[in-house]
N, C-alpha and C positions, 0 to 999 in steps of 0.2 A: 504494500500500500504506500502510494506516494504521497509524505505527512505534509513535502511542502507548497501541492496543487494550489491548496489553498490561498496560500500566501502569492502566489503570483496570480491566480484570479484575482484577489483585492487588490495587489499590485496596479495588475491593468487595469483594474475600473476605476483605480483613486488615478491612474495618468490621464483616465480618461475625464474624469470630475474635474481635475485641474484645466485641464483644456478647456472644459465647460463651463466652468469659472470666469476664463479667460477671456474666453467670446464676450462672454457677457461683460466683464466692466472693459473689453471693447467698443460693446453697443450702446454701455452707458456713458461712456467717454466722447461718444461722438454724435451724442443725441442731439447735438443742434449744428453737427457739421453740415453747411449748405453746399460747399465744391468740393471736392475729391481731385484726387490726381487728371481724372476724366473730363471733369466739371460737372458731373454730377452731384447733386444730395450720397451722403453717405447711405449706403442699406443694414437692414438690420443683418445681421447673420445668424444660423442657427446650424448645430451638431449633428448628425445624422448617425449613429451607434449602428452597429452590425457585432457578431459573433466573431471570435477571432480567426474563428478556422473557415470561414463563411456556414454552407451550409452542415448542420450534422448531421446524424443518422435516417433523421425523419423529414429533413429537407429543412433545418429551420425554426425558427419559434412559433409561428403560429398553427403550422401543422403538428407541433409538439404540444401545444396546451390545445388544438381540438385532438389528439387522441389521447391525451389523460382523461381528459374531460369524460371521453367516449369508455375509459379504462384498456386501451387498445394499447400505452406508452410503452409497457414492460417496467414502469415504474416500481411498483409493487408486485411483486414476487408471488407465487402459488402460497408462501409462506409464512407473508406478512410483512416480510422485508423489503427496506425500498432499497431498493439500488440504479445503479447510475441505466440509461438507455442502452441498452445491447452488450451490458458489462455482469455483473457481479459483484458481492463484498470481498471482494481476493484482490492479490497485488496486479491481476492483470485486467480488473477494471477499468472501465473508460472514463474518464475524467472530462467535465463539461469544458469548452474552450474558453470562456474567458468575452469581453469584449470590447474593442476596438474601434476607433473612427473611422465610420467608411467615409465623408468626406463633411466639410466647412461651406454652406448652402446657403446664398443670399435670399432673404426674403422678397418677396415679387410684387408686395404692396405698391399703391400709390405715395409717391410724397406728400408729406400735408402742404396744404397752401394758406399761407399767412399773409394778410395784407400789411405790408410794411415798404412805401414807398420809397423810404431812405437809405434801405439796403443794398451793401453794392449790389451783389445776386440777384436783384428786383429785378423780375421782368417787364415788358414794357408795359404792363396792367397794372403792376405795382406790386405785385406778388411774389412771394420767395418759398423756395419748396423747400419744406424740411422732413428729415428721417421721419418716417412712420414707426417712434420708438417710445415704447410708452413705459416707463419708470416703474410703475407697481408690476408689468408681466416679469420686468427684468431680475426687478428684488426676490421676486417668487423661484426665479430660476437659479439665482445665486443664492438662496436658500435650501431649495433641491438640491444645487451640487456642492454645497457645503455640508448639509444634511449627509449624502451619501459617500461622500467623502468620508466622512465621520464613522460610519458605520462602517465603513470598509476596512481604516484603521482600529478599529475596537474589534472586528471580525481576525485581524492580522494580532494582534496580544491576545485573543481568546486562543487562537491555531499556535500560538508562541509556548501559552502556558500549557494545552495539551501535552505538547512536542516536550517539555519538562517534565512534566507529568509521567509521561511516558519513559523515559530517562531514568528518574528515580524508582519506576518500576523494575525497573531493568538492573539494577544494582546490584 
């Protein structure tokens, strides 16, 4: 049994919270950027998560929660045991992958349009486009990925003290 799956699943999904983080006081840093390199209004960005190994045994997460759902997974064993998808409790179980950035996705909204005739950016109407970014969805988000974050790390000292545990078993 490989004790330190664990710790490198939370690994990648706390690399992956920090990213998610990052975007964010990204989007919050630039909520009232009007030009860009482009000269466009800045957009919002957002995270797109996949599995690390793309798809697994069953094609995936969502064909994987409809055949638990269906009891079709192999989650639960004849025996009452749950074990991993197409594995066992032995050292040569399968180990779920983990997950990863599939890619950093501009948001496709409109800019808002502000009347503000004095701005350089004003168009000849008088109007200036700004990020469609809205402060409370952002907090919510960097709450989520500090949130998970969080639990990732307390997930990595809970598999830490095991792995001790275990050790002093062993003595």
């Amino acid at each position: 049994m490989n004790l330190f799956a664990m710790i490198d699943q939370s690994g990648a999904a706390m690399q992956v919270e920090r990213m998610r983080a990052e975007v964010v006081a990204a989007n919050m840093a630039n909520a009232e950027t009007t030009r860009t390199a482009n000269g466009t209004p800045y957009r919002r960005q957002h995270i797109v998560f996949t599995s690390a190994n793309g798809d697994t045994a069953l094609g995936g997460f969502a064909p994987q929660m409809t055949a638990a759902f269906r009891g079709q997974s192999g989650l639960i064993s004849p025996d009452g045991w749950r074990t991993p998808i197409g594995g066992d409790i032995t050292a040569s179980g399968t180990v779920a992958p983990g997950v990863r950035i599939a890619a950093v996705v501009q948001d496709n909204a409109p800019p808002l349009k502000r009347y503000d005739p004095s701005h350089p950016d004003a168009d000849a109407e008088g109007y200036v486009s700004y990020p469609d970014i809205n402060p409370l969805t952002e907090m919510v988000d960097l709450m989520g990925a500090t949130r998970a974050y969080g639990l990732n790390a307390s997930a990595v000292q809970a598999e830490k003290s095991m792995i001790a545990s275990a050790l002093e078993i062993a003595k």
